[in-house]
MDTraj code that builds the backbone (N, CA, C; nanometers):
import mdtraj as md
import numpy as np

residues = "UNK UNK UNK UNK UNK UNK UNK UNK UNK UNK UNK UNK UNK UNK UNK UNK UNK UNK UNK UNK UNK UNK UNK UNK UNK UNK UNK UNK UNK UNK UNK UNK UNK UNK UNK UNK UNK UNK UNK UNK UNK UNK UNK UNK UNK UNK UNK UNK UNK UNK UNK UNK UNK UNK UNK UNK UNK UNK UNK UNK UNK UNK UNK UNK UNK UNK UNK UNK UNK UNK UNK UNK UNK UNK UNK UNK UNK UNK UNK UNK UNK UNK UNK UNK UNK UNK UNK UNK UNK UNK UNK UNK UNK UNK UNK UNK UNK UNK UNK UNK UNK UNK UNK UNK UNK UNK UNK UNK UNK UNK UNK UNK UNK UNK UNK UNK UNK UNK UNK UNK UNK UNK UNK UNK UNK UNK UNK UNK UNK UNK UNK UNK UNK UNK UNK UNK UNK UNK UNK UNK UNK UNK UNK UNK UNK UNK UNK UNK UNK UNK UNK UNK UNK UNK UNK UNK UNK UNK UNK UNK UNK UNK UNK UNK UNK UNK UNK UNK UNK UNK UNK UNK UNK UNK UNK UNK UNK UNK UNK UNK UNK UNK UNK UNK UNK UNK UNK UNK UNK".split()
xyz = np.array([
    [-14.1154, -1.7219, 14.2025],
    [-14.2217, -1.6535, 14.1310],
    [-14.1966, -1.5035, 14.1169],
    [-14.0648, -1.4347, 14.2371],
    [-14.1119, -1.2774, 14.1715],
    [-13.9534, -1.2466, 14.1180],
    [-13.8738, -1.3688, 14.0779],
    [-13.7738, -1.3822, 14.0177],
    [-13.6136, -1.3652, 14.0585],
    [-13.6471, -1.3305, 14.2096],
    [-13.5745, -1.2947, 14.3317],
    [-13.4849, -1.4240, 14.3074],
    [-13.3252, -1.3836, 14.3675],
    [-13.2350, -1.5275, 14.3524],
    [-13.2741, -1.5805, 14.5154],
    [-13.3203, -1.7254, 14.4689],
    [-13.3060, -1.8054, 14.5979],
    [-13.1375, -1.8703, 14.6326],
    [-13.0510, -1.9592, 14.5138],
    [-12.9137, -1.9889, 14.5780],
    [-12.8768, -2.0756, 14.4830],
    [-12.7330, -2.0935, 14.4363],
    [-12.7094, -2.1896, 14.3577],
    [-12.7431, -2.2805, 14.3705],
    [-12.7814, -2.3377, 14.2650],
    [-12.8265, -2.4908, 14.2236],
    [-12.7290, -2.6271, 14.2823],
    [-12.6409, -2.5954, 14.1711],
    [-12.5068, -2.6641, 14.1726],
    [-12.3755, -2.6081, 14.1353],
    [-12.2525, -2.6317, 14.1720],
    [-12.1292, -2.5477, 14.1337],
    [-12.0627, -2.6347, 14.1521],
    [-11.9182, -2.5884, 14.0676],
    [-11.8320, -2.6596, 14.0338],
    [-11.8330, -2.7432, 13.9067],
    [-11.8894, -2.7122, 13.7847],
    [-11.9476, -2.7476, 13.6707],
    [-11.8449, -2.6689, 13.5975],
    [-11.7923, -2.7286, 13.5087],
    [-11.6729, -2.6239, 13.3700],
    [-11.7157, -2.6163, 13.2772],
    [-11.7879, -2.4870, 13.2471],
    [-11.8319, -2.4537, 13.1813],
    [-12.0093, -2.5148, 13.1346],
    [-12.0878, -2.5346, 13.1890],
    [-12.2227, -2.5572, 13.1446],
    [-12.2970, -2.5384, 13.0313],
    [-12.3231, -2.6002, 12.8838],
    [-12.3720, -2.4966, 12.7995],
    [-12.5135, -2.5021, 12.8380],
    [-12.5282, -2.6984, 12.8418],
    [-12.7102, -2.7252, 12.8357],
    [-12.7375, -2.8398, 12.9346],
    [-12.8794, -2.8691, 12.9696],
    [-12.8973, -2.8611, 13.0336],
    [-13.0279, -2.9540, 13.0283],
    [-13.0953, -3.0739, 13.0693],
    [-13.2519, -3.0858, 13.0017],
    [-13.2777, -3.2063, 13.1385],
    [-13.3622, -3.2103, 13.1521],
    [-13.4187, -3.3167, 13.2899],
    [-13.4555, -3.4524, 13.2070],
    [-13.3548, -3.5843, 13.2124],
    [-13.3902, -3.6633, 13.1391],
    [-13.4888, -3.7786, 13.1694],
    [-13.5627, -3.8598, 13.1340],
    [-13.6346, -3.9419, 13.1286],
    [-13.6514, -4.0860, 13.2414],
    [-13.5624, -4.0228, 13.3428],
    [-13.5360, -4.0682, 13.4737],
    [-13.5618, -3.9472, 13.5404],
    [-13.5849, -3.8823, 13.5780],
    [-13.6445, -3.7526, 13.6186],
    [-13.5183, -3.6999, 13.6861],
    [-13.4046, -3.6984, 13.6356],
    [-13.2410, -3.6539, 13.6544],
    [-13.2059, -3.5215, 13.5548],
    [-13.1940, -3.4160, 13.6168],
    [-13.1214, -3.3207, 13.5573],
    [-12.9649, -3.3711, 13.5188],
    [-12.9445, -3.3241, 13.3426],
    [-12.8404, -3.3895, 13.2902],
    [-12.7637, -3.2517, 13.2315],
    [-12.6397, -3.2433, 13.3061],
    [-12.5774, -3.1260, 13.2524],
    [-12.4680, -3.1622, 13.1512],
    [-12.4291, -3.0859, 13.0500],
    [-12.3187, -3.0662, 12.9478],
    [-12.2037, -2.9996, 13.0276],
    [-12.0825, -2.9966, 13.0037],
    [-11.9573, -2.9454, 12.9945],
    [-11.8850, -2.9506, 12.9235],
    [-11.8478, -2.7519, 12.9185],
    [-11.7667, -2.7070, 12.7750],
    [-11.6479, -2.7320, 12.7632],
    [-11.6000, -2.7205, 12.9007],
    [-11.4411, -2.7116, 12.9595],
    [-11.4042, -2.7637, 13.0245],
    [-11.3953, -2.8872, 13.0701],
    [-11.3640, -2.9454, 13.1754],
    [-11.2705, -3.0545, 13.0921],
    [-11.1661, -3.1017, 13.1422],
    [-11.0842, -3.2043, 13.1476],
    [-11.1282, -3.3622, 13.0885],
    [-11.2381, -3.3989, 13.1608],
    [-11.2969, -3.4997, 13.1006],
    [-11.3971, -3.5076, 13.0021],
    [-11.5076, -3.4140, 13.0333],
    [-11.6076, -3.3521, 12.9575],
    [-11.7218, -3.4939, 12.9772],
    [-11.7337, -3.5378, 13.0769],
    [-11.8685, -3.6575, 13.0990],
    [-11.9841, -3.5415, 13.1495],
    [-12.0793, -3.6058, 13.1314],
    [-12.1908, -3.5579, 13.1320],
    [-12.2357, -3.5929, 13.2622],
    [-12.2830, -3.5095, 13.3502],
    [-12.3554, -3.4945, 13.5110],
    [-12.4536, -3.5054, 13.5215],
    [-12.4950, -3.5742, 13.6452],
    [-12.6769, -3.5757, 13.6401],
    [-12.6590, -3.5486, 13.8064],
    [-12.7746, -3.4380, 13.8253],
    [-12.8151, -3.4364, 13.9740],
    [-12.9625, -3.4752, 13.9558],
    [-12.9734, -3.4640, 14.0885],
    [-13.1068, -3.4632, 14.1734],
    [-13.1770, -3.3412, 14.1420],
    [-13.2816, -3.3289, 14.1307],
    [-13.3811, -3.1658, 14.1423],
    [-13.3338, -3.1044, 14.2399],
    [-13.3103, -3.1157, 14.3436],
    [-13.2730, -3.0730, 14.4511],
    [-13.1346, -2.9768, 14.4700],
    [-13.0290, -3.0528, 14.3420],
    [-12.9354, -2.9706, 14.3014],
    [-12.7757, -3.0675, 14.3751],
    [-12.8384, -3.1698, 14.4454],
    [-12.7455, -3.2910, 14.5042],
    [-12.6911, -3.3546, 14.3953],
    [-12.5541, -3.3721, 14.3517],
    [-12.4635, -3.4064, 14.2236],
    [-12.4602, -3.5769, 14.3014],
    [-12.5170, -3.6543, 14.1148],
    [-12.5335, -3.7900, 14.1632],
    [-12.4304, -3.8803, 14.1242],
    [-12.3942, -3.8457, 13.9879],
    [-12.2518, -3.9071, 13.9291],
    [-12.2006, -3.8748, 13.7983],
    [-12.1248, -3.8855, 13.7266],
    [-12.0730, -3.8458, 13.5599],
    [-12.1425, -3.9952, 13.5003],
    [-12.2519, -3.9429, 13.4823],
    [-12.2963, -4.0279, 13.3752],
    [-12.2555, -4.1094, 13.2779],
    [-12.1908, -4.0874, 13.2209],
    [-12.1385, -4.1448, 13.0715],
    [-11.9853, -4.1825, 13.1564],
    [-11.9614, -4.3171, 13.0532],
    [-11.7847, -4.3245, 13.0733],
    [-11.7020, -4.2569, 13.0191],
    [-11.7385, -4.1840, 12.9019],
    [-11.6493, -4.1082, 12.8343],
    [-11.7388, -3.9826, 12.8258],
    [-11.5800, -3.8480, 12.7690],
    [-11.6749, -3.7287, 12.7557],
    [-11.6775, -3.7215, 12.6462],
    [-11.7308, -3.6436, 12.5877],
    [-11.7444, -3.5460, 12.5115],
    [-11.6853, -3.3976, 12.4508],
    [-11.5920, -3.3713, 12.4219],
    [-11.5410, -3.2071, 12.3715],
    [-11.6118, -3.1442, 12.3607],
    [-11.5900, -3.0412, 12.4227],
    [-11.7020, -2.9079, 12.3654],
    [-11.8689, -2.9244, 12.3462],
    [-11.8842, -3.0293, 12.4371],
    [-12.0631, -3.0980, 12.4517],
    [-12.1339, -2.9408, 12.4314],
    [-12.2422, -2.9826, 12.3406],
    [-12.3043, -2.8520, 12.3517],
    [-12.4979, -2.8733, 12.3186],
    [-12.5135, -3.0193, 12.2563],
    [-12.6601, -3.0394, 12.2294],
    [-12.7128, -3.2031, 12.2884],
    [-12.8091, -3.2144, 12.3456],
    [-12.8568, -3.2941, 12.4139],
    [-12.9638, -3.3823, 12.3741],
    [-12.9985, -3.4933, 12.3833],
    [-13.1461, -3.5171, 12.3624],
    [-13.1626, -3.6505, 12.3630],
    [-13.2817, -3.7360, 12.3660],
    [-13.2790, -3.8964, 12.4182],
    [-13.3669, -3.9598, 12.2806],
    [-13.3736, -4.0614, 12.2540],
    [-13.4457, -4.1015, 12.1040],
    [-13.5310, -4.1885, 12.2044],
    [-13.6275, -4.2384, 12.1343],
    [-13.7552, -4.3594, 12.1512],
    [-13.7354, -4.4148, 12.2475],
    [-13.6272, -4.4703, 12.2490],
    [-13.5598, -4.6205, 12.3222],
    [-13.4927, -4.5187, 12.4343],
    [-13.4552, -4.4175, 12.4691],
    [-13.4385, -4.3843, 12.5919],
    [-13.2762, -4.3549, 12.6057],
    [-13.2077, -4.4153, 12.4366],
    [-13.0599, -4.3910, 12.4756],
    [-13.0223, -4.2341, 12.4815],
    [-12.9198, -4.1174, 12.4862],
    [-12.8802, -4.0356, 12.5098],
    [-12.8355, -4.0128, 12.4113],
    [-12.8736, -3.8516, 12.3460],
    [-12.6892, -3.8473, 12.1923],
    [-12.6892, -3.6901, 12.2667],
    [-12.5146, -3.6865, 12.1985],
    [-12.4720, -3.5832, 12.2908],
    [-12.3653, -3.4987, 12.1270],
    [-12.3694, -3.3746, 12.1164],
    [-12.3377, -3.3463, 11.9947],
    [-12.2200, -3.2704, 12.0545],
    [-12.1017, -3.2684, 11.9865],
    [-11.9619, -3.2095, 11.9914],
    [-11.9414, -3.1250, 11.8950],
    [-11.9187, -2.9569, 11.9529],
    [-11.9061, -2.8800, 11.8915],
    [-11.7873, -2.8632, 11.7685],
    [-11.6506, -2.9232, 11.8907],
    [-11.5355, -2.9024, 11.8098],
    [-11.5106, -3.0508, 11.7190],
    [-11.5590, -3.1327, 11.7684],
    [-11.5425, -3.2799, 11.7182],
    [-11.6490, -3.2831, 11.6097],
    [-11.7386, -3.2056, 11.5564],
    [-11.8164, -3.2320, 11.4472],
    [-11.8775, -3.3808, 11.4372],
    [-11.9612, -3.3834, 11.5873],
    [-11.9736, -3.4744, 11.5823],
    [-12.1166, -3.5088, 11.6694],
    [-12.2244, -3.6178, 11.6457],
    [-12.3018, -3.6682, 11.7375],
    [-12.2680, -3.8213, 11.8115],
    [-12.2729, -3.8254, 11.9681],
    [-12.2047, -3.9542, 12.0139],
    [-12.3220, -4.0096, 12.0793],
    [-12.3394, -4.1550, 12.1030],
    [-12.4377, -4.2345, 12.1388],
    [-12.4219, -4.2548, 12.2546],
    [-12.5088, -4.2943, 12.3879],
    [-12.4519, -4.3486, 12.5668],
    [-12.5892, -4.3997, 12.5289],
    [-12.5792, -4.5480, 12.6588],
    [-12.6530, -4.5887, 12.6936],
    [-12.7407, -4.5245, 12.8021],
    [-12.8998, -4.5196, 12.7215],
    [-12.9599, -4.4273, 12.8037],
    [-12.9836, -4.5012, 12.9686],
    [-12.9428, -4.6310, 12.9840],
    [-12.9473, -4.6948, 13.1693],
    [-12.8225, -4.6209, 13.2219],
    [-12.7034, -4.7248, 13.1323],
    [-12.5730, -4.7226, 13.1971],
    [-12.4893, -4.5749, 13.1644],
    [-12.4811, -4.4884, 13.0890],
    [-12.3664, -4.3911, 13.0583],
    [-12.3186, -4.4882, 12.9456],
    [-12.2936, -4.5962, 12.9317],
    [-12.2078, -4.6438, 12.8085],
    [-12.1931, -4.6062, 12.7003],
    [-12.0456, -4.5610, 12.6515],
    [-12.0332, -4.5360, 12.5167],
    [-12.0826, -4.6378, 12.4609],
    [-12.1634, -4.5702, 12.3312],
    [-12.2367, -4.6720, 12.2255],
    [-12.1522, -4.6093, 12.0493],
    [-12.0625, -4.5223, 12.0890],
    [-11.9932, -4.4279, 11.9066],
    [-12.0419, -4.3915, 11.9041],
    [-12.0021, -4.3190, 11.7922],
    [-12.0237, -4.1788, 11.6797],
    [-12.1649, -4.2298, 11.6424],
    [-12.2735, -4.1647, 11.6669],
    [-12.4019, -4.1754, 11.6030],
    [-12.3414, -4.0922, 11.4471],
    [-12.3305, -3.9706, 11.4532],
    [-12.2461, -3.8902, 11.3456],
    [-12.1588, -3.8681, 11.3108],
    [-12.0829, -3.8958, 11.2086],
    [-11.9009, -3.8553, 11.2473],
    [-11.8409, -3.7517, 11.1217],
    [-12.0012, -3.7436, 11.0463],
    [-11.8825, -3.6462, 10.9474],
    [-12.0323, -3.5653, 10.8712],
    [-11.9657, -3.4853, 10.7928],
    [-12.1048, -3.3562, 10.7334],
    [-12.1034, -3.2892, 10.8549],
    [-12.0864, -3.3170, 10.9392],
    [-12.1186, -3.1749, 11.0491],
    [-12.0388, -3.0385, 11.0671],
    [-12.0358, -2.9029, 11.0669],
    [-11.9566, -2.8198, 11.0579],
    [-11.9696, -2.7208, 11.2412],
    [-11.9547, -2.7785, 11.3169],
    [-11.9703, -2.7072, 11.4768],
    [-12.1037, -2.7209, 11.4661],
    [-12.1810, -2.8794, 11.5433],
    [-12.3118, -2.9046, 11.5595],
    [-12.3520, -2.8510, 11.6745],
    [-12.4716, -2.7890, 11.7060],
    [-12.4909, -2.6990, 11.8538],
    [-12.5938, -2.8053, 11.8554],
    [-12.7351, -2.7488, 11.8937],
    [-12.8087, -2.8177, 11.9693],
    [-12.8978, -2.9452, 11.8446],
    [-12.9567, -3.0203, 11.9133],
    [-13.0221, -3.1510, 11.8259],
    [-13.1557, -3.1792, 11.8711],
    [-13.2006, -3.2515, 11.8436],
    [-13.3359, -3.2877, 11.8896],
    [-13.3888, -3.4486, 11.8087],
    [-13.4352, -3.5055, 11.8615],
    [-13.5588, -3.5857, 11.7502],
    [-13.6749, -3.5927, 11.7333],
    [-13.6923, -3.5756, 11.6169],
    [-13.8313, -3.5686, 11.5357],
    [-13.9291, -3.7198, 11.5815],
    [-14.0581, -3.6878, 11.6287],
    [-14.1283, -3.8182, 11.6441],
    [-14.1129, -3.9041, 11.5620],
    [-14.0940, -3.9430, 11.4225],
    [-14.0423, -4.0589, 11.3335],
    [-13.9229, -4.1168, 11.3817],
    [-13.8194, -4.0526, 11.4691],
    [-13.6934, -4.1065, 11.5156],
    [-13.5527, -4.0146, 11.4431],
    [-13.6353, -3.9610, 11.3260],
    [-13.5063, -3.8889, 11.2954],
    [-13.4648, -3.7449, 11.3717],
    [-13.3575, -3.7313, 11.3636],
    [-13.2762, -3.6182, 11.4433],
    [-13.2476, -3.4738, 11.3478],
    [-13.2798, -3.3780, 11.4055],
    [-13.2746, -3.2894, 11.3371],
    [-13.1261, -3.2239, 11.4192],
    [-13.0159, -3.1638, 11.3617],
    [-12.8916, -3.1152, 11.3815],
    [-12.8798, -2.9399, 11.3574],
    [-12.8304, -2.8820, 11.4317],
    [-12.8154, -2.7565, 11.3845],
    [-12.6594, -2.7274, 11.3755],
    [-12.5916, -2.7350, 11.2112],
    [-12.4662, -2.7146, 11.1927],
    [-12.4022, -2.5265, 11.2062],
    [-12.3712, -2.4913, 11.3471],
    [-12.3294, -2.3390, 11.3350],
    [-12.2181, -2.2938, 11.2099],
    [-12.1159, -2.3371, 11.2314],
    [-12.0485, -2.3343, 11.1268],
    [-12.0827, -2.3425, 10.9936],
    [-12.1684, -2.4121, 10.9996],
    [-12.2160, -2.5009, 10.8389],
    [-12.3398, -2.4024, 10.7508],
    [-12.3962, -2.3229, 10.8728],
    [-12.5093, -2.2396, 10.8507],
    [-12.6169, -2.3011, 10.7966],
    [-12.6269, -2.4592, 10.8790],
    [-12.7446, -2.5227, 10.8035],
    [-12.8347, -2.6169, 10.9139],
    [-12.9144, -2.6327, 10.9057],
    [-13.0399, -2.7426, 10.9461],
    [-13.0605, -2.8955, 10.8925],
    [-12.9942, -2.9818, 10.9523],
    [-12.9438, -3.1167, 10.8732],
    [-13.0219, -3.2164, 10.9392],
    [-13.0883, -3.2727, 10.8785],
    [-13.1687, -3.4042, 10.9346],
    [-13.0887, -3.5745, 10.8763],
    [-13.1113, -3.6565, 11.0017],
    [-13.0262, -3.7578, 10.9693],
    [-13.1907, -3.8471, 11.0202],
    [-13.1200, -4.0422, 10.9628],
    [-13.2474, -4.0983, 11.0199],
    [-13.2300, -4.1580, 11.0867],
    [-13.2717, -4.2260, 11.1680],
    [-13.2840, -4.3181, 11.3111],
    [-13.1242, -4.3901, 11.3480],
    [-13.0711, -4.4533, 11.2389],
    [-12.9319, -4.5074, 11.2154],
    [-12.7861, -4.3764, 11.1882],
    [-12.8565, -4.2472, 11.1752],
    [-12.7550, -4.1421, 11.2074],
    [-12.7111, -4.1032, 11.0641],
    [-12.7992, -4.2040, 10.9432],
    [-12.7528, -4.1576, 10.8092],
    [-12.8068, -4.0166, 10.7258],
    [-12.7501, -3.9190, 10.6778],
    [-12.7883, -3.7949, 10.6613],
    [-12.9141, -3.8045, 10.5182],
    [-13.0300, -3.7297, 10.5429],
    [-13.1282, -3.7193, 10.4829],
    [-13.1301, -3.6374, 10.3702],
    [-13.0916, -3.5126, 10.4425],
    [-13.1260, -3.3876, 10.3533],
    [-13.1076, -3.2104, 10.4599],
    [-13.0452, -3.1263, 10.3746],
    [-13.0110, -3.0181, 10.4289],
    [-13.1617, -2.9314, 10.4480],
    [-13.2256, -2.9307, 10.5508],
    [-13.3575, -2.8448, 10.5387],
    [-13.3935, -2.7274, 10.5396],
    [-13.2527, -2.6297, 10.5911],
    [-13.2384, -2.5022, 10.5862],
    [-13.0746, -2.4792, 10.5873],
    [-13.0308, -2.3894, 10.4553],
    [-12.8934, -2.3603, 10.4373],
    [-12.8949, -2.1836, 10.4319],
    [-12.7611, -2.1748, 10.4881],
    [-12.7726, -1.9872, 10.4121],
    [-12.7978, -1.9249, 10.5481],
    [-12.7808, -1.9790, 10.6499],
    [-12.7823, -1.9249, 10.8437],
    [-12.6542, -1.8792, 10.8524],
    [-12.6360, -1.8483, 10.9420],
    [-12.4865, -1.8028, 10.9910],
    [-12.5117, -1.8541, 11.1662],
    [-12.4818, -1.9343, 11.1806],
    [-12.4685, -1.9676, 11.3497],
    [-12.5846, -2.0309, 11.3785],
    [-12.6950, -2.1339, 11.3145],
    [-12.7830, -2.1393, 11.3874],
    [-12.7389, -2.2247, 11.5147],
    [-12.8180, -2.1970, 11.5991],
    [-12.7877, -2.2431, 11.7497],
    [-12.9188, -2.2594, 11.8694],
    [-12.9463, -2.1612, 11.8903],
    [-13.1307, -2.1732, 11.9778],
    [-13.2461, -2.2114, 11.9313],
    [-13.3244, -2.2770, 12.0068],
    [-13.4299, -2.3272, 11.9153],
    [-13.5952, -2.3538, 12.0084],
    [-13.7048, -2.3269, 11.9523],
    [-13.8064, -2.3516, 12.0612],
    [-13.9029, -2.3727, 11.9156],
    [-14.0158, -2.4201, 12.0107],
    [-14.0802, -2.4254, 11.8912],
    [-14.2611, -2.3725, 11.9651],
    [-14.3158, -2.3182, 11.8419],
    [-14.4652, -2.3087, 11.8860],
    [-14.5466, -2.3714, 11.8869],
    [-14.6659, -2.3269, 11.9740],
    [-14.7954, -2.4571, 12.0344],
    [-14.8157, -2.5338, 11.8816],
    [-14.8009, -2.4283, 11.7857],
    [-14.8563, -2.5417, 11.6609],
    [-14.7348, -2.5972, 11.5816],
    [-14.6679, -2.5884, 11.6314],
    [-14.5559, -2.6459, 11.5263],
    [-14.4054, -2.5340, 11.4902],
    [-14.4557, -2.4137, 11.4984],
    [-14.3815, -2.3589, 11.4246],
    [-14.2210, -2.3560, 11.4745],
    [-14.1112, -2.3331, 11.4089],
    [-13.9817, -2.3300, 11.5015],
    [-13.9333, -2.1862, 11.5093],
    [-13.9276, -2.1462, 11.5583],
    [-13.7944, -2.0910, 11.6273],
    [-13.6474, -2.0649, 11.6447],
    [-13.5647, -2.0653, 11.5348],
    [-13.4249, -2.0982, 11.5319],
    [-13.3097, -1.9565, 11.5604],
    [-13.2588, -1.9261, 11.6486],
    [-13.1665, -1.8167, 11.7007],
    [-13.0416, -1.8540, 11.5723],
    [-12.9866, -1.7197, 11.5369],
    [-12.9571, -1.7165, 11.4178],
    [-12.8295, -1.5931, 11.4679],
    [-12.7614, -1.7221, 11.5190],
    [-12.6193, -1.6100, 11.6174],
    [-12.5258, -1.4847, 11.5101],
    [-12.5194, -1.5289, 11.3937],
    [-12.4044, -1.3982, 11.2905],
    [-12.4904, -1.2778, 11.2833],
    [-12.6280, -1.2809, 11.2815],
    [-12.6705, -1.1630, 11.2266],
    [-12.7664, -1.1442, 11.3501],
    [-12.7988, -1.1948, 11.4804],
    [-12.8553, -1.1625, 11.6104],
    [-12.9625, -1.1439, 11.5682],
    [-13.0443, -1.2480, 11.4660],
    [-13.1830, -1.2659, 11.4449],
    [-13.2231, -1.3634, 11.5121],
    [-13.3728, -1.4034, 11.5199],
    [-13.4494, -1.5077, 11.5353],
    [-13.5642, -1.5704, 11.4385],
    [-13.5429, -1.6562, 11.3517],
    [-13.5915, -1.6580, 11.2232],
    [-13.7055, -1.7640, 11.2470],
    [-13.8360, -1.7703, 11.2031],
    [-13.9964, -1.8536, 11.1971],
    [-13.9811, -1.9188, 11.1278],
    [-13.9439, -2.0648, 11.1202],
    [-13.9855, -2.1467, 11.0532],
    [-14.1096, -2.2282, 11.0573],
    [-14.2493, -2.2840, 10.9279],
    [-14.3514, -2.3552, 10.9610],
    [-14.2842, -2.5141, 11.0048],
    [-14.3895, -2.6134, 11.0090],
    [-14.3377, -2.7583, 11.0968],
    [-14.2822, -2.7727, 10.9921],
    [-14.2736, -2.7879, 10.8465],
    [-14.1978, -2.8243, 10.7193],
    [-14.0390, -2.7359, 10.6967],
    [-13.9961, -2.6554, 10.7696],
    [-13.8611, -2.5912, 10.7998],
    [-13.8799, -2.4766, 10.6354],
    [-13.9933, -2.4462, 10.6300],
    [-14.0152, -2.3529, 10.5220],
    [-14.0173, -2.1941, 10.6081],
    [-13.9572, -2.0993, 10.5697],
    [-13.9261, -1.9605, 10.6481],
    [-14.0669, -1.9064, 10.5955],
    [-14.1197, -1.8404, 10.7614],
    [-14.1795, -1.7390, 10.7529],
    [-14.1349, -1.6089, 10.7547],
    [-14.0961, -1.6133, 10.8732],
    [-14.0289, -1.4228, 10.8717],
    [-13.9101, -1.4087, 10.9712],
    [-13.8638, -1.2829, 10.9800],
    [-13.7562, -1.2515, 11.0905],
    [-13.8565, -1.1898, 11.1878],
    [-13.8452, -1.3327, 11.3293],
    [-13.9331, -1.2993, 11.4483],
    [-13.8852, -1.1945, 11.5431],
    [-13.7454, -1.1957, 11.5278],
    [-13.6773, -1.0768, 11.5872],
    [-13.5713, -1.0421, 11.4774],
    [-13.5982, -0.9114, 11.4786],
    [-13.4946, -0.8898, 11.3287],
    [-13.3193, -0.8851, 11.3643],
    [-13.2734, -0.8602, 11.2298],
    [-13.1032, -0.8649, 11.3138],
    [-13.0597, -0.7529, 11.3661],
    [-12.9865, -0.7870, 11.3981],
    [-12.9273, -0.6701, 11.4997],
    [-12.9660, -0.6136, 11.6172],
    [-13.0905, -0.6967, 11.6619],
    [-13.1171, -0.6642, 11.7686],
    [-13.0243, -0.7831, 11.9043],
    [-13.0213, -0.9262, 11.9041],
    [-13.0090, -0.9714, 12.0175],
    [-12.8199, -1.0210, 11.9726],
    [-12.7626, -1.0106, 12.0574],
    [-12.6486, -1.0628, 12.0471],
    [-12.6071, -1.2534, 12.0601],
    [-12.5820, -1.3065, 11.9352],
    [-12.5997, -1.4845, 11.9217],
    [-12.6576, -1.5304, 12.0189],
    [-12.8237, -1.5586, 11.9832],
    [-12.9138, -1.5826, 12.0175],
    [-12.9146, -1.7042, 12.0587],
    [-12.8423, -1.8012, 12.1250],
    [-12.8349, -1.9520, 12.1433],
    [-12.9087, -2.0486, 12.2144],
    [-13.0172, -1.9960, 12.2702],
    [-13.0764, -2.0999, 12.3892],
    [-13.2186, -2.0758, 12.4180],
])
top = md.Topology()
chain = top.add_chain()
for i, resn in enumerate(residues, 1):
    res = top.add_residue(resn, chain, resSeq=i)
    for name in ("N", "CA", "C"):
        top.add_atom(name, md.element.get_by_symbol(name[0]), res)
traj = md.Trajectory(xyz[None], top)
């Protein structure tokens, strides 16, 4: 509470980007750099339980679980979103395997579809439940990458080339620059 360091969590992690407590009440970590690149789950406690998934991931960098509880895990350098079984770790494929230009973080939309943030691509890409691409909902970004959203809807998207933070309403229609550019250095998380 007064923000004082109590002690590492966990170590020995290569490279960490993200990070989210999944639906087993298991903290599930990403790795940027590591050799295998499987995905980790500890305990709250910070006790390392096992590499989740059988296979890794490259350059893992976006996280998130659909309806049914399975796992997709988005690859920065692989331009790509991959499926695990949300019990076992099992590779399930490429949920995504192509249109993506360096996908950072993901999410899904309560209907089931997945919303993608292409950095490279400088765009906001929604796919539907089966991983087939919808429609580009915001183009003309440079890096989007961070993302939160407000009590009513609104988003939030970190906007890494120009170190903005740009308002979007729940319809991905721009309000304003919430932090203008040049103030934060690639705003990602």
């Amino acid at each position: 509470t007064t923000g004082a360091f109590i002690e590492n969590f966990a170590e020995g992690i290569a490279g960490p980007t993200r990070m989210k407590i999944g639906p087993d009440g298991l903290l599930y970590v990403l790795q940027w750099s590591n050799s295998n690149n499987k995905i980790l789950r500890y305990d709250l406690d910070g006790t390392f339980v096992d590499e989740f998934t059988d296979v890794g991931v490259p350059q893992s960098i976006g996280i998130d679980w659909d309806n049914q509880g399975d796992l997709y895990v988005s690859s920065y350098n692989g331009s790509s979103v991959r499926k695990f079984n949300g019990s076992s770790g099992a590779d399930m494929g490429l949920f995504i395997s192509g249109g993506l230009q360096g996908p950072t973080n993901i999410w899904f939309e309560p209907d089931g579809n997945m919303i993608v943030l292409s950095y490279n691509g400088g765009a906001i890409k929604r796919y539907d439940p089966d991983g087939n691409f919808i429609a580009d909902l915001v183009t003309g970004l440079s890096g989007p990458e961070g993302f939160d959203f407000f009590p009513n809807g609104d988003l939030l998207i970190g906007n890494g080339g120009d170190g903005s933070i740009k308002r979007y309403d729940s319809q991905f229609n721009f309000i304003e620059n919430f932090i203008e550019p040049g103030i934060l250095l690639t705003p990602n998380a």
